[in-house]
Structure formats: structure tokens, C-alpha cells
N, C-alpha and C positions, 0 to 999 in steps of 0.2 A: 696666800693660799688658804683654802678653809682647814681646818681640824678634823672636820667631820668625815666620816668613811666614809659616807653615803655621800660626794657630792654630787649635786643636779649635774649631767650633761646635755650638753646642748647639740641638736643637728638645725641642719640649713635644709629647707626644699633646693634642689639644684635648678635654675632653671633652661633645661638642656629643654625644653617645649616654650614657643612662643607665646607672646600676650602675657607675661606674667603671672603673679596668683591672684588677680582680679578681674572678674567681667566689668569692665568700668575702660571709659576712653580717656580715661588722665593720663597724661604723659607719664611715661616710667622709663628710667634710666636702668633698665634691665634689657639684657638683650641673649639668645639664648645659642649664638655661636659658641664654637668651641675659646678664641682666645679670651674672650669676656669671661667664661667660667673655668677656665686654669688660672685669670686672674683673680678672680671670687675664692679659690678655691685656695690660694695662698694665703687671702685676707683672712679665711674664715681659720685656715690654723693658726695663723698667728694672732687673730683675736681672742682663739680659747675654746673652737666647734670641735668636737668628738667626733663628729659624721655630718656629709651629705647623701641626701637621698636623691636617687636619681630617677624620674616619674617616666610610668610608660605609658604611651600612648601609640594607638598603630593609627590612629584616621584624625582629621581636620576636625574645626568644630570648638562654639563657643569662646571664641578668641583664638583659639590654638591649633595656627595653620600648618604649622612645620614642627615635628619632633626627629630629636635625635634618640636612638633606640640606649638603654640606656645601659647594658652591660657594657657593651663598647666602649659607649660614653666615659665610665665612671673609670674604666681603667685610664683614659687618657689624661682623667684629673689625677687619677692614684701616680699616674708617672712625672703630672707637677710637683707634688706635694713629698713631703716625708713623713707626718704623722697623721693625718687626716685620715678616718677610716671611710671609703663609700659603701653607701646601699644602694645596692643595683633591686630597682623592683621588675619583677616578671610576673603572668599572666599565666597558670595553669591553664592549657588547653593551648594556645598557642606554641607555648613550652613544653619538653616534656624531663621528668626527674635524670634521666640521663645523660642529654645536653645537659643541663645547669649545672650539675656534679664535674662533670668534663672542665666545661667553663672557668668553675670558678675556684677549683682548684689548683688551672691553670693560673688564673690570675690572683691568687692569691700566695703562689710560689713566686710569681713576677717580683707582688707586691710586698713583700716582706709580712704576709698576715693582715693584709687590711682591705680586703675586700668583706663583705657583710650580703645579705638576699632580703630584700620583703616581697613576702607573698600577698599578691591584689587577688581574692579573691574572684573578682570582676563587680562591676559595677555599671559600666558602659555595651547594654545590649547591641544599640546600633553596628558598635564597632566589631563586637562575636560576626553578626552577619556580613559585615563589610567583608571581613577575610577570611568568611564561610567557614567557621568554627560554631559550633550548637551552643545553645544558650542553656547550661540549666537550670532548674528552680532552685531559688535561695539556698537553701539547707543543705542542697547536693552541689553547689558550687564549696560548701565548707568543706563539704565529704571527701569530695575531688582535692582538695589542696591541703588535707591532713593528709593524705596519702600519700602527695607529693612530699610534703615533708617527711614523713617517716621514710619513703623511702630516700629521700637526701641522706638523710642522716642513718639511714643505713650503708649506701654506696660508701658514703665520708669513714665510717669505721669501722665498716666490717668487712673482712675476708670473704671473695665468696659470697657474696649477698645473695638470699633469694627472699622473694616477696611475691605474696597474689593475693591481690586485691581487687575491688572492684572495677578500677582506671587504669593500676599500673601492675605490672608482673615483670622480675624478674630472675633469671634463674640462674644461681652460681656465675654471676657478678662479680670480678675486681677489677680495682680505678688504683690506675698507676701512671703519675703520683697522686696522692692525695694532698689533701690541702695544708697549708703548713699547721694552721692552727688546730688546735685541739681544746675539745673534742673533734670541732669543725667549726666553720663561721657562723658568725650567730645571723638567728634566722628572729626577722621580723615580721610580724601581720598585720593590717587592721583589721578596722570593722567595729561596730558597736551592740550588734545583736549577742542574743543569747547561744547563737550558733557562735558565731565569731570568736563569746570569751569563754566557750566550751572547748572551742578545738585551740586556743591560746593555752589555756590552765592544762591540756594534754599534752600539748606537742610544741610550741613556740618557746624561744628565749623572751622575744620583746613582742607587748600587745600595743599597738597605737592606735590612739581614738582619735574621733573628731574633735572639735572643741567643743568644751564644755566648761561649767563654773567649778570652782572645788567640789560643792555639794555636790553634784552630779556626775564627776567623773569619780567620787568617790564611793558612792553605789555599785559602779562596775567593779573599781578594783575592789570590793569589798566580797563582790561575787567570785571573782577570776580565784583571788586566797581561798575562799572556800573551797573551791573545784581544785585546788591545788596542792593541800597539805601534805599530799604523798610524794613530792617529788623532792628531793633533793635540793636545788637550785631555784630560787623563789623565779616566777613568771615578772619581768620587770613591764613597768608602764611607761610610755609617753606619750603625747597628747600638742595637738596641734595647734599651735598658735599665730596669728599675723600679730607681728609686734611694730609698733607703730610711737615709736622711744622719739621725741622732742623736750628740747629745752624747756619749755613750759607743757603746760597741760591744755590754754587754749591752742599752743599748734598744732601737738599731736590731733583735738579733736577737729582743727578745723579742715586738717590731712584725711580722716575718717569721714566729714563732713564732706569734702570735694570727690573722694572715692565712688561714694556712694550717692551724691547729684549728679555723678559723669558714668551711672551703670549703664549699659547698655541691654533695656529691658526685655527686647526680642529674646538677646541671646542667653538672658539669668533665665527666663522663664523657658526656656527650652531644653537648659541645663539643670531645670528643677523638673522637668520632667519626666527625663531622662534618670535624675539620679532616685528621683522619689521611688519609682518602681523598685528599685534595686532597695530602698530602706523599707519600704513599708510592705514589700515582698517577703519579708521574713514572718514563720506564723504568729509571733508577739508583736510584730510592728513596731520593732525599735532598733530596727539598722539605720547604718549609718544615713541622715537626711530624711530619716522620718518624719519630724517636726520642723524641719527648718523653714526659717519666714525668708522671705526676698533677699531682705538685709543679710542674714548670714548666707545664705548664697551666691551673693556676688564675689566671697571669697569662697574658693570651692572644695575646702574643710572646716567651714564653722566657724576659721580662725577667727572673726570678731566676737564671738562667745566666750572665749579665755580670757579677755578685759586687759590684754597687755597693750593696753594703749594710755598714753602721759608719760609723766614725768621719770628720768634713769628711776628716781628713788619710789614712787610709784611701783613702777613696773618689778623692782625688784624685789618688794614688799609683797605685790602679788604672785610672783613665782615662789615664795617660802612658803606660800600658801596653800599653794599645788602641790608641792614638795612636803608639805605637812598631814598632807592624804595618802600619799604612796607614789605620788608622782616622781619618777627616774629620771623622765628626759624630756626637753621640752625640744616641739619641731615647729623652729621658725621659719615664718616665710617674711618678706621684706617689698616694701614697694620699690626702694633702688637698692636692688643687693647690694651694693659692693661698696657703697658709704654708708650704709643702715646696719651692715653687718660689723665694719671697722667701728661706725659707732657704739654698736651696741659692747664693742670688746672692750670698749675705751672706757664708757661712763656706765653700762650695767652692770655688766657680769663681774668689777671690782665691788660692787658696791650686793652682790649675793653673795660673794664669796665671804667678804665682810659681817655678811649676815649670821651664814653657816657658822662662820665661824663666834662668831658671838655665844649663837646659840648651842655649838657646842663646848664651848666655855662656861656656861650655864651650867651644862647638863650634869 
């Protein structure tokens, strides 16, 4: 085990949504029933995963015909597992701070404290109009799910809650029980804009970015710390990865190589144009898919921009690197969960822990 306080933790994308994490027709040993991911979900604690995230999605589209909704979901992993924490992600607006409080309080007295929330602030328009929910402009989607969050985290520990706000209100509020953990479960976000790591450095435990290189996700968190000095409790980071861990380095790329000749270009470039609004929708134009080229959107967070692809020792080396910016937590996703994840528990994550540990032996 490492020495170091700080070590990286590691989440898994859960895949409770079909088609996997790539627009690509390569076969994939992932499947997104439920016994496949309570089996995933034992591999991934016993390989050494902190958290899965469990993705929401309400409509079809770009590979992903069927989803399982994912609060539900995550409890029925939480009732495989015994240390495994999930992150059930929900949709302000669909959702409201009252249900979730209910929710997961509920299941988090289940689960002995391990349930977790990320808030999407929305990204997928089409899907607002599918189940007739309004769309708002960039900046007022962040406004709407800081609210939600403060009021979470009011429900979670105060007596008597009242709140009025612009979305939500409410008045002399108590949730009986509350949740076991304390303060309350940690609440995660993405996003990459400037809205995004404004309303993280106020109100979020965990800020999660797209992929990106050290140098560039180290900009952001260099931003989020500033916006944050007042608080107490540092804003942590994690940052998304498709890790793509083989014996040598020609497999890994020729795994990256086959991915990505087997995209299926209809459905990346419909998925880029769906997601680009939503990044270049922001007044600075640097949310989340702002820039992204083809290649990184055929994985549908960037993950091939984290470069965790080659060799165990490779890839290991490049995680200290992330982790040497501010990087908390890294979220991977896998082309065949459930032998990419055992492997990576087998041959990486000894070989970072080894690292940390070195390097706090240095220190």
C-alpha cells in the first residue's frame, strides 16, 4: 500500500447503458444487464475501485438503446458489494432536490454510507424535449443545479430547512432519516466551463472533467483553488479516462487503432453535434466538447486525451502525472469491463501504489 495521504482513487463508468463507452462497432465484452454489472462490480472492489458511477440517460441514441435509470441501479450493485461506494448520477429538472434527499438517504441508511450523487448538469437537449422538460441556456443550467445542491445539502443537515430560490423553495423542511454519513454524501459534478468550476469551488465535494493532458487539466484546477480558498474542505478533482492497459504498447495501440477504424461515423458526428452545443454553449466556449476532434469523440468523454493507453508501467507513470497536478481520482472506463478492470487491479494499480509510495519516501 502507498505511504502517501493523498492516495489516487480510482472509479469505474458503470455500464448500466448499452453500446459501451465507444461509438465504434468492435466487438465488446461488456454488456449492461444487471448480473454482468453486480459481477463487474465485485471485480472492481476487489481490484482496488473506490466508486462506480452510474450514467443517466432517459432516451436511445448513438449506440445507447437501452438504459437502466441509475439510482435504482446503483443500489442493486451497493447490495452486491460491501465496500464499493456508487455514484448515482441525476438530471436537475427531471429530478427534483426533494426526491434525491428522500432517495438517498434512504439508501444510504440501506447501504451502510455508500451511496454518493453526481450532478449532470445536462448536456443532451434532444432528450430535455423528449420527456418535455425545458432546456435552459448554459449558465442557467449551472444556476439551476447549484441550487439543487445547496438545497441537498441543506435537507441532509438542517432542521427545518427553508430555502427560495430561483428553481427551488422550500419551507420548514425536515427528512426523517437522514443519511448516515456526515456531513451528507459527497456530491459530485462535471463540466469544464467556467460556470461549471465556479459553481464546483462554491458548492461541490468532487469536480469531474473530461479528459484532458496534465497541462490542461491543470489550468482548471489551478482555477477551481483559486475560487476556493475560503472553504474549508479543498474542492477535489477527477478526470476521465478510457484506459486501454496491454502487455506491450504495440497492443494497447493497435486496440486504439481497431476502435477507432470500427467508428461508426453517422452516429460520432451526430453525437458531436448534439454534445458541441452544449460545450460551446457556454459564454467562454470552453465546456465540456468544445474542441473536441472526431477521434476524441468516439469515446464520449475525451477519454482518449488522458493518454492511459500502453504498457501497466506506462500507464502508471502517466497517472503520477495527473496526480502530480491535483488530480484525486481517475474515472475509468474499459472496452471489456470486467477483464480490463481485474486486469488493471492486477498489473496497474500495484505498480502506482509502488509509485506513491516511492515518492513519498523521497519526500
Amino acid at each position: 500500500m502507498a505511504t502517501d495521504a493523498r492516495a489516487l482513487q480510482f472509479a469505474y463508468w458503470v455500464p448500466n447503458v448499452s453500446g459501451g463507452l465507444v461509438i465504434s462497432r468492435i466487438p465488446q465484452r461488456t454488456h449492461w444487464d444487471l448480473a454482468y454489472n453486480q459481477a463487474l462490480a465485485r471485480i472492481a472492489e476487489q481490484a482496488g475501485f473506490s466508486y462506480g458511477l452510474s450514467q443517466i440517460r432517459f432516451t436511445a441514441g448513438y449506440g445507447a438503446e437501452y438504459q437502466h435509470e441509475p439510482v435504482a441501479f446503483s443500489q442493486a450493485l451497493l447490495a452486491a458489494t460491501t465496500r464499493l461506494k456508487l455514484i448515482a448520477a441525476i438530471l436537475p429538472g427531471p429530478w427534483t432536490p426533494a426526491v434525491v434527499a428522500k432517495q438517498l438517504a434512504t439508501i444510504d441508511q440501506i447501504s451502510g454510507g455508500r451511496i454518493a450523487i453526481n450532478i449532470v448538469s445536462g448536456w443532451f437537449r434532444s432528450e430535455f424535449h423528449a420527456i418535455g422538460e425545458p432546456w435552459l441556456e448554459h449558465d442557467e443550467r449551472y444556476r439551476r443545479s447549484e441550487e439543487f445542491i445547496r438545497a441537498l445539502k441543506g435537507i441532509w443537515t438542517q432542521d427545518g430547512f427553508s430555502f427560495r430560490g430561483d428553481f427551488y423553495r422550500f419551507h420548514d423542511y425536515g427528512l426523517r432519516p437522514g443519511p448516515l454519513q456526515q456531513p451528507h454524501p459527497e456530491i459530485f459534478q462535471g463540466g469544464s466551463s467556467r460556470a461549471a468550476r465556479d459553481m464546483a469551488a462554491r458548492v461541490s465535494d468532487w469536480y469531474l472533467t473530461n479528459g484532458n493532458t496534465p497541462e490542461g487539466v491543470r489550468v482548471q484546477i489551478e482555477d477551481i483553488r483559486r475560487k476556493s480558498t475560503h472553504r474549508e474542505t479543498p474542492v477535489k478533482i477527477g478526470i476521465n479516462a478510457f484506459i486501454i492497459a496491454r502487455d506491450t504498447e504495440a497492443e494497447a495501440q493497435a486496440v486504439l487503432a481497431d476502435i477507432l477504424d470500427q467508428a461508426d461515423p453517422a452516429a460520432v458526428e451526430a453525437f458531436g453535434r448534439e454534445v458541441r452545443q452544449a460545450g460551446l454553449g457556454s459564454p467562454e466556449g470552453e465546456g465540456n466538447w468544445a474542441d473536441s476532434s472526431f477521434e476524441d469523440l468516439v469515446q464520449y468523454n475525451d477519454g482518449f486525451r488522458t493518454g492511459l493507453i500502453g504498457t501497466p508501467q506506462h500507464i502508471a507513470e502517466r497517472i503520477l502525472a495527473f496526480k502530480a497536478v491535483g488530480v484525486d481520482l481517475i474515472l475509468a472506463g474499459f472496452l471489456h469491463a470486467q477483464e480490463e478492470v481485474a486486469y488493471f487491479g492486477r498489473e496497474v494499480l500495484p505498480r502506482i501504489r509502488a509509485l506513491e509510495a516511492a515518492a513519498a519516501h523521497k519526500g
